[in-house]
C-alpha positions as CSV (number, residue, x, y, z in Angstrom):
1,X,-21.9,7.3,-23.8
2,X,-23.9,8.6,-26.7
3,X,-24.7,12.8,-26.4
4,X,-23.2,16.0,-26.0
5,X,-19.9,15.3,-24.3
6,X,-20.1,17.0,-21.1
7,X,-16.3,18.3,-20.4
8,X,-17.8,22.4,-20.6
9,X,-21.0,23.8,-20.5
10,X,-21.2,27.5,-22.2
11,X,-24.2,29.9,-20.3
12,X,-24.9,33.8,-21.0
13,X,-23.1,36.2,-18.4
14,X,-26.6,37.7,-18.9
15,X,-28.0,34.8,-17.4
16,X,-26.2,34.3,-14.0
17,X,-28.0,35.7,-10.5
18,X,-26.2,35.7,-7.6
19,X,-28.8,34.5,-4.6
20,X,-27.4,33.8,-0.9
21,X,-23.9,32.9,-1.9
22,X,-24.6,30.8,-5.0
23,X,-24.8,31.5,-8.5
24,X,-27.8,30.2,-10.5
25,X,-28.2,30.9,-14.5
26,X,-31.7,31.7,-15.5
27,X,-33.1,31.7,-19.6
28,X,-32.0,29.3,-22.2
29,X,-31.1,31.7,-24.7
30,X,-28.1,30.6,-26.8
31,X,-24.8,33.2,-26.2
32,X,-24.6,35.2,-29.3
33,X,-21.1,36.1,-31.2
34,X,-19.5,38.6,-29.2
35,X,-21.7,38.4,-26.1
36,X,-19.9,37.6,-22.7
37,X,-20.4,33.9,-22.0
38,X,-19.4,32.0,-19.1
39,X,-17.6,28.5,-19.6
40,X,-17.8,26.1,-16.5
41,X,-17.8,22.4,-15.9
42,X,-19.8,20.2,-14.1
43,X,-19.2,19.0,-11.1
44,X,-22.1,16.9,-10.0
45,X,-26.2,16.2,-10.8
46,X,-28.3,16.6,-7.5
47,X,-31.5,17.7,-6.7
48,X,-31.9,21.6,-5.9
49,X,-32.8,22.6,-2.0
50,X,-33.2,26.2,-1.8
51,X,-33.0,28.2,1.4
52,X,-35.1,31.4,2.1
53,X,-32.8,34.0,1.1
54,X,-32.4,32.4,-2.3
55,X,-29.3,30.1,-2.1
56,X,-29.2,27.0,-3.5
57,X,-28.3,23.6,-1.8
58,X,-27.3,20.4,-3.7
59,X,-29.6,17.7,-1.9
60,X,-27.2,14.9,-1.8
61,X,-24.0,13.7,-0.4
62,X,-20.8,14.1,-1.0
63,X,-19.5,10.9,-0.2
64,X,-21.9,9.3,-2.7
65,X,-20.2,11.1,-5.3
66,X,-16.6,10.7,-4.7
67,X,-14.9,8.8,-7.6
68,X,-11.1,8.0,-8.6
69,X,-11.3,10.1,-12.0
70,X,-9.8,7.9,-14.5
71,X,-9.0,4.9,-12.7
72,X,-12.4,4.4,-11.4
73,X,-13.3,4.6,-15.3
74,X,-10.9,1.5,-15.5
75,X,-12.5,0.0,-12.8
76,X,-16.1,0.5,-13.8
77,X,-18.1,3.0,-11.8
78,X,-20.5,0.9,-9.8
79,X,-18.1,-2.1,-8.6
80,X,-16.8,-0.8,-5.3
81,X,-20.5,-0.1,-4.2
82,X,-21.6,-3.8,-5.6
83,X,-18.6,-5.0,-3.6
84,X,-19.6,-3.1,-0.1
85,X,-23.5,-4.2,-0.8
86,X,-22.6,-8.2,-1.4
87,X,-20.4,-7.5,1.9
88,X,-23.4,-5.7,3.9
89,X,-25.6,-8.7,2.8
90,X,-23.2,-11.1,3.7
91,X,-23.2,-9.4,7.7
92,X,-19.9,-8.9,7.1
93,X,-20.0,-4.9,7.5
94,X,-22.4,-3.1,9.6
95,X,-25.3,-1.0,8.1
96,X,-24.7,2.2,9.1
97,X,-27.7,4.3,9.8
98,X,-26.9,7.6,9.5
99,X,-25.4,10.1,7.1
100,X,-21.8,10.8,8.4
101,X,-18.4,12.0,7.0
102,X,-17.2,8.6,5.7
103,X,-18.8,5.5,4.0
104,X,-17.4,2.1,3.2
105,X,-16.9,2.8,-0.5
106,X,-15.0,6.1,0.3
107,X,-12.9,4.5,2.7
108,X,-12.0,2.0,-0.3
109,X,-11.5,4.6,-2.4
110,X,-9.3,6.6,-0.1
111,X,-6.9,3.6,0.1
112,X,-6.6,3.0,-3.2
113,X,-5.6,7.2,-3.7
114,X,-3.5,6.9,-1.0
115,X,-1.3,4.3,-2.5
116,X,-0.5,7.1,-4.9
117,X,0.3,9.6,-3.2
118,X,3.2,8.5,-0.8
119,X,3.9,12.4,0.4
120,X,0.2,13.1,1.4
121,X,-1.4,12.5,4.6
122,X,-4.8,10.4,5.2
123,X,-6.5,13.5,5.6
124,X,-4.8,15.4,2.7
125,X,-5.4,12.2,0.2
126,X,-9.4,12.6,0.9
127,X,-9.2,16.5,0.5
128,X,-7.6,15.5,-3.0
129,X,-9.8,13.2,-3.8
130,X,-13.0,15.0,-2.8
131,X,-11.4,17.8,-5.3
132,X,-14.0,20.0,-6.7
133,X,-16.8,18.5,-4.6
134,X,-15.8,19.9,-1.5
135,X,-16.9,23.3,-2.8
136,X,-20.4,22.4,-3.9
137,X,-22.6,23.9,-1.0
138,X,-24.5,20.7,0.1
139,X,-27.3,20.5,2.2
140,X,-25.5,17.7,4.4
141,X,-22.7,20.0,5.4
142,X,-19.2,18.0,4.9
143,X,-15.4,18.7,5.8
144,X,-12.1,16.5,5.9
145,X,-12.3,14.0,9.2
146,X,-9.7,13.9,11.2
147,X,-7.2,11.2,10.9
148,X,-8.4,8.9,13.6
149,X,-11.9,8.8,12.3
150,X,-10.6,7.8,9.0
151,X,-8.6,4.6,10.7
152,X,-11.6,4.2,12.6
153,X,-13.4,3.4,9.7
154,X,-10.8,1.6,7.7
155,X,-10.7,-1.2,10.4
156,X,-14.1,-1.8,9.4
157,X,-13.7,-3.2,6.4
158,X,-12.1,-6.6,6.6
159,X,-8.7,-6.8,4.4
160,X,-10.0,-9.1,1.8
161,X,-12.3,-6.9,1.2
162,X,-10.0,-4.8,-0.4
163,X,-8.4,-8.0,-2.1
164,X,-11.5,-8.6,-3.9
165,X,-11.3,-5.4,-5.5
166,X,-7.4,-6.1,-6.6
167,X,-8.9,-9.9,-8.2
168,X,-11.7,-7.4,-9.6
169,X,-8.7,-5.0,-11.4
170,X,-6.4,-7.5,-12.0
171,X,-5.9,-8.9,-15.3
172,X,-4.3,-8.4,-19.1
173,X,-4.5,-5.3,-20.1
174,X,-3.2,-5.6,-23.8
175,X,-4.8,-8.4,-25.9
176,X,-3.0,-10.3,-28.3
177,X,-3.4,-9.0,-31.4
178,X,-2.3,-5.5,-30.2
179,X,1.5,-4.0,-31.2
180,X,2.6,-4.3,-27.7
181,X,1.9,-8.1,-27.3
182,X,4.5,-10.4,-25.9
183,X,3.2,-13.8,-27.4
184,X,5.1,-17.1,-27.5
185,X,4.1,-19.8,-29.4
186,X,0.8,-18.2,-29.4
187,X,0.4,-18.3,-25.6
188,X,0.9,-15.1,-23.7
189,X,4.4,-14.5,-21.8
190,X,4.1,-13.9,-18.3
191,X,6.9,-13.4,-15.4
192,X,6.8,-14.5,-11.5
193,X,8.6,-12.9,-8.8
194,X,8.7,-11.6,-5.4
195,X,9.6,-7.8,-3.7
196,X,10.4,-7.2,0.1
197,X,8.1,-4.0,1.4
198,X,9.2,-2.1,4.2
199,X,6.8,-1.3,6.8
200,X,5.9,0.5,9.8
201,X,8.1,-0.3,12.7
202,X,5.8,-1.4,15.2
203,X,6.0,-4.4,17.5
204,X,2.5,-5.8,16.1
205,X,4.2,-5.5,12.2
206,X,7.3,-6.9,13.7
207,X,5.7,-10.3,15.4
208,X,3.4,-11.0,12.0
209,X,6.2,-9.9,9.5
210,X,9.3,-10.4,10.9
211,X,12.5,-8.9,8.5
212,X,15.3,-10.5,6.6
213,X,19.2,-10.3,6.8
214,X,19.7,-10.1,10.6
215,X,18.9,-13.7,12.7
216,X,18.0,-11.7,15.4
217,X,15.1,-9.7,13.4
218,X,17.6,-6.5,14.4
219,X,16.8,-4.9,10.7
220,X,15.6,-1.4,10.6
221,X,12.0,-2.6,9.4
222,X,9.7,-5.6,9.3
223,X,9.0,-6.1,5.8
224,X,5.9,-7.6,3.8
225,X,6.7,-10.6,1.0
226,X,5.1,-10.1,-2.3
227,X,4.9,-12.6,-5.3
228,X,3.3,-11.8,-8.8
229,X,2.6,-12.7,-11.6
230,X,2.8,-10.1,-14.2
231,X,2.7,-9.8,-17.8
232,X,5.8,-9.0,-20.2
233,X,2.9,-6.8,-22.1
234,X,2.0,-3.3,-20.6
235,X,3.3,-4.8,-17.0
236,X,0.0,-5.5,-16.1
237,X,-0.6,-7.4,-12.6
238,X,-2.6,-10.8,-13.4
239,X,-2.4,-11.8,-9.7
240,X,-0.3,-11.5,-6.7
241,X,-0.1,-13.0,-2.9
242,X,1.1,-12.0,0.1
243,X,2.9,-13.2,3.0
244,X,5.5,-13.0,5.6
245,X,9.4,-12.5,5.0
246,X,10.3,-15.5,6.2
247,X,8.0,-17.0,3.9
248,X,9.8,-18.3,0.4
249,X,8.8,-16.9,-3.0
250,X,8.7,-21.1,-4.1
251,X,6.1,-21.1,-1.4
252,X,4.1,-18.3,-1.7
253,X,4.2,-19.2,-6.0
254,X,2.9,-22.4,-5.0
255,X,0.0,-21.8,-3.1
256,X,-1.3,-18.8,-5.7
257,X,-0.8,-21.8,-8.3
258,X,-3.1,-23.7,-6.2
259,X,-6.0,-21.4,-5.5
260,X,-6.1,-19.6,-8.7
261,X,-5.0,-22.3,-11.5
262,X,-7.0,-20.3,-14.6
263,X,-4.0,-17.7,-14.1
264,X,-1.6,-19.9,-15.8
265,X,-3.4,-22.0,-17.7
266,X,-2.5,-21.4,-21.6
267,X,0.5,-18.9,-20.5
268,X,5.0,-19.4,-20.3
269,X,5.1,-18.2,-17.2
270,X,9.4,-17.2,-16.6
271,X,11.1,-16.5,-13.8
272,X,14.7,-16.5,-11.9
273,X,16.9,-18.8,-10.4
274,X,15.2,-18.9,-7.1
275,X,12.4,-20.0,-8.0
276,X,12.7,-23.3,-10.6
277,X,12.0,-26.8,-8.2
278,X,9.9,-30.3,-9.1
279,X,7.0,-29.5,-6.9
280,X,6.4,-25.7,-8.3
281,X,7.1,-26.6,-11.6
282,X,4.7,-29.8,-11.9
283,X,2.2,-27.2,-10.3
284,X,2.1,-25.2,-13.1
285,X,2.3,-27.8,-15.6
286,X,-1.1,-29.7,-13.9
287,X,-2.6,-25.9,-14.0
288,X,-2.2,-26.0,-17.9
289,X,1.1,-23.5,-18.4
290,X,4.2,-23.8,-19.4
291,X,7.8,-22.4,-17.8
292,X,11.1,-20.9,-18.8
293,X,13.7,-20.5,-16.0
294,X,16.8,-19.9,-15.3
295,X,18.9,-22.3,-13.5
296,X,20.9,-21.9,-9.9
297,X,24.2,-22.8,-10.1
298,X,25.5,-26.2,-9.1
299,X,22.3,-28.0,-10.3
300,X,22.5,-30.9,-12.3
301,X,21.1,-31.4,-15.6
302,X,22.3,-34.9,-16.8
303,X,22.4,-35.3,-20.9
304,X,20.2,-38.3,-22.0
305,X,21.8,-41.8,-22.6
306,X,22.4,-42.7,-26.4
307,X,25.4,-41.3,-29.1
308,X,22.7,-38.4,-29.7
309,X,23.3,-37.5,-26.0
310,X,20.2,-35.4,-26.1
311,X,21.4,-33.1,-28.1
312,X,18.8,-30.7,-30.6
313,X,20.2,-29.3,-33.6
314,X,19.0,-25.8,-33.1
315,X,21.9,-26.4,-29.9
316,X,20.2,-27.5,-27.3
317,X,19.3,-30.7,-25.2
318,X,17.3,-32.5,-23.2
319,X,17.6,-33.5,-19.7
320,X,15.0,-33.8,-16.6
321,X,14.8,-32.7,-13.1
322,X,14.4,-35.1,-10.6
323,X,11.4,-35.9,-8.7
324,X,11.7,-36.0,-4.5
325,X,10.7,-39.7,-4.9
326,X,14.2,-40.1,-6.7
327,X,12.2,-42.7,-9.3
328,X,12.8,-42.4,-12.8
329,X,9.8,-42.4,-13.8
330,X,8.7,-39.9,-12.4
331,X,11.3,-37.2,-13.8
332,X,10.4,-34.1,-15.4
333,X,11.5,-33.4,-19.0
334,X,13.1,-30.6,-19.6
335,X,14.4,-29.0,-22.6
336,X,18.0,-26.9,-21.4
337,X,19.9,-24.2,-23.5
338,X,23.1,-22.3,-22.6
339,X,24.3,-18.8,-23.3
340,X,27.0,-16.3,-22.6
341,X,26.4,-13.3,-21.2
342,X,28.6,-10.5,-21.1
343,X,28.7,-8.3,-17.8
344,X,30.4,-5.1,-16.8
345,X,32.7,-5.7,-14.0
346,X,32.2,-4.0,-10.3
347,X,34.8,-0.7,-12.0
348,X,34.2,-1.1,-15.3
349,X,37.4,-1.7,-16.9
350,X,36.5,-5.1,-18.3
351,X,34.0,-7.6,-19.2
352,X,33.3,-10.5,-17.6
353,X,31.7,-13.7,-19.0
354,X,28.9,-15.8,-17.4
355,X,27.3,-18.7,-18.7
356,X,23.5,-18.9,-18.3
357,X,21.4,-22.5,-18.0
358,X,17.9,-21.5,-19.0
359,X,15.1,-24.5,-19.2
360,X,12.0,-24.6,-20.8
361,X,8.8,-27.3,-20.3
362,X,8.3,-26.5,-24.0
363,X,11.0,-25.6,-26.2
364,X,10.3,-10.3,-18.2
365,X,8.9,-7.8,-17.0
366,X,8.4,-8.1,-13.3
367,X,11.6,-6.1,-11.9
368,X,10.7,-3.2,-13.9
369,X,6.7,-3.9,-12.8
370,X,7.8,-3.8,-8.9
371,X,10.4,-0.7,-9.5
372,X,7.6,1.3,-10.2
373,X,5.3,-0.1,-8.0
374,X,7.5,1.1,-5.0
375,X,8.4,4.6,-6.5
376,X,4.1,5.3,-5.5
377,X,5.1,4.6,-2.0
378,X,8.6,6.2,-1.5
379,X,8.8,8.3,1.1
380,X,5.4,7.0,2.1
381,X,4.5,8.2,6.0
382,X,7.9,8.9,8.7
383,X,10.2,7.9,6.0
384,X,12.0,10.1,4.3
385,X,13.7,8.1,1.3
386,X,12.5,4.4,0.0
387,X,9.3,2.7,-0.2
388,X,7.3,1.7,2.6
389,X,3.7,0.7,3.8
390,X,2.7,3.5,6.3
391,X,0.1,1.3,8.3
392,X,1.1,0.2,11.8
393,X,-0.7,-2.8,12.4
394,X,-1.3,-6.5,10.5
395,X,-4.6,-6.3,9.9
396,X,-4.4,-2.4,7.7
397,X,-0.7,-3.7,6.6
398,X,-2.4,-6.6,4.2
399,X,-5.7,-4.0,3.1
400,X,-2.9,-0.9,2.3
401,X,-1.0,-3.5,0.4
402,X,-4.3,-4.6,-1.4
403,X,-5.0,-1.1,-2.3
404,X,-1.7,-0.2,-3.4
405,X,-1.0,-3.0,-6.0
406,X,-4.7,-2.0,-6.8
407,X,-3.7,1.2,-7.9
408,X,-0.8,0.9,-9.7
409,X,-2.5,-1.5,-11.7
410,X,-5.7,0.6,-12.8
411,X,-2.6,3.3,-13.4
412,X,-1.8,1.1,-15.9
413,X,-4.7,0.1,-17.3
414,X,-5.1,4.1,-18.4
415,X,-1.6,4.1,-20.1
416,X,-3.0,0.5,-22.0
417,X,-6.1,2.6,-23.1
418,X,-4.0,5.8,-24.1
419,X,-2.4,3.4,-26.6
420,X,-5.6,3.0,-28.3
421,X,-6.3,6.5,-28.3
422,X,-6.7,9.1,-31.3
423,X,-3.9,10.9,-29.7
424,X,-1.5,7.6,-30.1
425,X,-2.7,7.0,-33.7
426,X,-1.6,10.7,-34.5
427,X,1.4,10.0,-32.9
428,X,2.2,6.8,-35.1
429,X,1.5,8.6,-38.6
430,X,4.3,11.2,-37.8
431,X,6.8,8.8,-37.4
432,X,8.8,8.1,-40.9
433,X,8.1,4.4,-40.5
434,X,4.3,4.5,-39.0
435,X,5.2,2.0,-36.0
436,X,2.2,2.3,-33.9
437,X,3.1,3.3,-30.2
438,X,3.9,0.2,-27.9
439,X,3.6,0.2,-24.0
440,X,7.6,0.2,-23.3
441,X,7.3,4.1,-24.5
442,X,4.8,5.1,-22.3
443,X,5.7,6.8,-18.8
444,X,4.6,5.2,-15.9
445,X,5.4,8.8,-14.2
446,X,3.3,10.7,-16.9
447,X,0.4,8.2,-16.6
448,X,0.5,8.3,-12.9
449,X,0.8,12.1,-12.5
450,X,-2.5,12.5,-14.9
451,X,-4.2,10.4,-13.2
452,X,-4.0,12.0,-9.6
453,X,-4.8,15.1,-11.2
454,X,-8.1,13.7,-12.5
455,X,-8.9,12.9,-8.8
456,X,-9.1,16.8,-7.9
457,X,-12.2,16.5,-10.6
458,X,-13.8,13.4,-8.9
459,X,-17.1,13.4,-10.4
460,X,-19.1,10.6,-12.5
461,X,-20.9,13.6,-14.5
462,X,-17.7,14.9,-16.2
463,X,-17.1,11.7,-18.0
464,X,-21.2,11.6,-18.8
465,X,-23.4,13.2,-21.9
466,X,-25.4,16.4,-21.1
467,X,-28.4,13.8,-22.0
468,X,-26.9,11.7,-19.1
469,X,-26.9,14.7,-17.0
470,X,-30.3,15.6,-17.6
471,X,-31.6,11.8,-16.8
472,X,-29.6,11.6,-13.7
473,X,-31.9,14.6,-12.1
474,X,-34.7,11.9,-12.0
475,X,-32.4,9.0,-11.1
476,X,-31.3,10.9,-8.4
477,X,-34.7,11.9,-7.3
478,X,-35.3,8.1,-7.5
479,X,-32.4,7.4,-5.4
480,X,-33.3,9.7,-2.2
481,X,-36.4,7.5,-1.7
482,X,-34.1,5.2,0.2
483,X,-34.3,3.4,3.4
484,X,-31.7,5.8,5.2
485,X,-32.6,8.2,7.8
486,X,-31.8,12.1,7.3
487,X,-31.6,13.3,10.7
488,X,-33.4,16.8,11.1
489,X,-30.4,18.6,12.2
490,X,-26.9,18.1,10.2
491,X,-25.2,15.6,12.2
492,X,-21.9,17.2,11.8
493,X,-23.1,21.4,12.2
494,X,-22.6,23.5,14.9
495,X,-25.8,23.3,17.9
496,X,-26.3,25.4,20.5
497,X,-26.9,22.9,23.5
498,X,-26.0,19.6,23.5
499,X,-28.4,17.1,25.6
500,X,-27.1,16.7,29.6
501,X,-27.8,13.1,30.5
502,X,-30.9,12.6,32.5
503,X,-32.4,15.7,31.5
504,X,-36.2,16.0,30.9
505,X,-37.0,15.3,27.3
506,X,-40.2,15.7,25.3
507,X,-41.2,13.6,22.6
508,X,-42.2,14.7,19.2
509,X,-42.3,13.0,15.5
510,X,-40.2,13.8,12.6
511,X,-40.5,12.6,8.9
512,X,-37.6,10.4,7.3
513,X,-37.2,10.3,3.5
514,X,-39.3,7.1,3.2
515,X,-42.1,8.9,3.6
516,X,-42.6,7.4,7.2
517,X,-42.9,8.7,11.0
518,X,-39.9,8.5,12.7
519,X,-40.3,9.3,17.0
520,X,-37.4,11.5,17.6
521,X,-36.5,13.2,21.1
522,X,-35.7,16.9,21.4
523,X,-34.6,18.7,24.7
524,X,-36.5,21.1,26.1
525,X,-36.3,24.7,24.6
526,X,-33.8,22.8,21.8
527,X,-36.4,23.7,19.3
């Protein structure tokens, strides 16, 4: 944004007055060489309340003003409110009337934190990600809920919900002209495979889940199916579905190829011997992609008739996969090629040799995607080693999965836009050879560390011009001429006498922000 960047403001020691437990600077007089200056940053834009000994109140609300740091700059500041405003139009989520200590979009937001931080709490997640906030003195008075308010409100919000948001984050994150690209024959590289979660151990996550490796679903935990598609380039998370662990990764591939064809369209998609089969294959093909893919043992790959036999000069031949109708017509082509690999044996005293069948419709990344995926939620809840999802019923299982692929994606979208950075140029001209940084070098540790710290700063202004600072004190004045009702008293502040049920009540009229009467009920003596 065009201005004065707004990471530090400088104001005259001179200048500060301390007034009912809040410090205000008076003058504009520019600190002069030697003279002590104080150097703060902001923390949020709100209109000024001030109370009668002086203090000073920021009229607004804290959880309009929660943000992600730099993953919500990845994001785009804005979309998780248009999402939860389409959703309230749609009568999918109810309007809620009054001011309290959550709200939809910082439910959202706590999720997708949460997904981060697998040794944190609910409760401590939000006190991270309120950060700096939380010591603003606002006129709405706000603390941490407790952790059954904040379930309370995430079974509001209807999984998909949180889905949308994923589709909404999900995507390339290195474009193809860029160092790191992975390109092949000019189409973008992309791998597809699946990962077993470990959840809760509940008897709800245990009837909609089920588990793998026992037949009598006697393993420790019920566990959550996963199957993406991610890119060889940066590791970024172009779509994903989810389903049970009974369900097969062929399965689960196919029906993501089926709802969302643009994904491969133009793009090799590769993956692993468990997942190459006529139907899945043809799939992609029809949605416009191509595949690589290695071969299970045992399957056969007839040559072609003729002296040729098939064979390419560059080594390798053609052949087809057969079609369930068995009709020969209706075989796929397939290009096959064969290597050797060379393995280290179980003690590593010698080698061993292993041919590899790979095939191609034309002539990877995700294991290393999903590794660091789970190391965000190891540990995650009663568990004390390994990743798990920590919620304890169906429903918050699929919207914490949502979040957490979420997450670690917009994690990585800030390590792709670190490699565009001054900072990553620098780095490239102090190398002997110049090589500009690529994404393999970059720590998906570092990167996530970073940004949880940038949570503990959640603020929109910090990332804004001081000109943007100065027009948001009329936006926001703008904003509080909303439809919502500001009750009189704080509805989360201490009273002295609550209302008894069928007690004598008076009537008298209060004013909301609209400007308009409101009839409110007070006890008697209450006032």
């Amino acid at each position: 944004m065009a201005g004065t960047p707004a990471g530090m403001v400088v104001v005259r020691a001179a200048g500060l007055r301390v007034r009912g437990g809040t410090v205000t600077a008076a003058g504009d007089a520019v600190p002069q060489a030697g003279e002590l200056a104080v150097f703060c940053r902001p923390v949020v834009t709100a209109p000024v309340l001030a109370r009668r000994d002086g203090g000073m109140l920021a009229d607004a609300w804290l959880p309009d003003l929660v943000r992600l740091g730099e993953l919500e700059r990845h994001l785009g500041d804005g979309v998780i409110e248009a999402i939860v405003d389409a959703e309230l139009g749609k009568g999918r989520l109810r309007p809620r009337e009054r001011r309290r200590l959550m709200s939809y979009p910082l439910v959202i937001r706590l999720m997708i934190a949460t997904g981060l931080m697998p040794e944190a709490s609910c409760r401590e997640a939000l006190a991270r990600l309120a950060g700096l906030l939380a010591d603003v003195p606002f006129a709405l008075e706000w603390h941490v809920p407790t952790g059954k308010v904040i379930t309370g409100w995430r079974l509001l919000i209807p999984a998909d919900v949180m889905e949308g948001i994923f589709w909404h984050a999900a995507g390339p994150l290195i474009s193809g002209d860029e160092p790191s690209a992975v390109l092949l024959a000019g189409m973008m590289v992309l791998a597809a495979d699946g990962m077993l979660v470990n959840l809760a151990d509940t008897a709800a996550n245990r009837a909609m889940f089920g588990s793998t490796g026992t037949a009598d679903d006697s393993a420790p935990f019920p566990q959550l199916r996963v199957v993406a598609l991610t890119a060889r380039a940066g590791r970024a998370m172009l779509g994903a579905i989810l389903g049970s662990s009974s369900t097969g990764e062929q399965t689960l591939l196919k029906r993501l190829v089926k709802r969302r064809p643009a994904l491969f369209a133009g793009r090799v998609i590769c993956f692993d011997r468990n997942f190459p089969g006529y139907d899945l294959i043809m799939a992609i093909l029809d949605a416009g992609g191509h595949v690589i893919a290695r071969m299970k043992e045992g399957i056969s790959l007839d040559c072609e008739d003729g002296p040729a036999r098939g064979w390419l000069p560059d080594g390798s031949r053609m052949s087809w996969l057969n079609a369930p109708s068995r009709r020969k017509e209706d075989r796929l082509p397939v290009r096959v090629t064969e290597h050797n690999a060379i393995l280290p044996s179980g003690d590593g005293t010698e080698e061993v040799s292993q041919t590899c069948t790979v095939i191609t419709t034309r002539w990877s990344a995700s294991e290393t995607t999903f590794g660091e995926d789970k190391t965000t939620i190891t540990g995650a809840g009663n568990r004390t080693s390994g990743p798990v999802l920590r919620s304890g019923s169906p429903r918050l299982v699929i919207q914490e999965a949502w979040a957490w692929l979420t997450a670690t994606q917009l994690v990585r979208a800030c390590a792709a836009a670190a490699l565009r950075s001054e900072h990553a140029a620098a780095r490239a001209l102090r190398r002997n050879d110049a090589a500009p940084v690529t994404a393999d070098e970059e720590s998906f540790t570092a990167v996530l560390r970073h940004t949880i710290r940038s949570m503990t700063s959640t603020q929109i202004t910090a990332s804004s011009s001081l000109d943007a600072i100065a027009a948001a004190a009329d936006a926001a004045a703008r904003a509080a001429l909303h439809t919502l009702n500001v009750p009189g008293r704080q509805r989360h502040s201490k009273r002295g006498q609550k209302a008894r049920p069928n007690f004598p009540h008076a009537t008298a009229t209060k004013t909301t922000v609209t400007g308009k009467p409101q009839v409110t009920v007070f006890a008697p003596g209450f006032y």
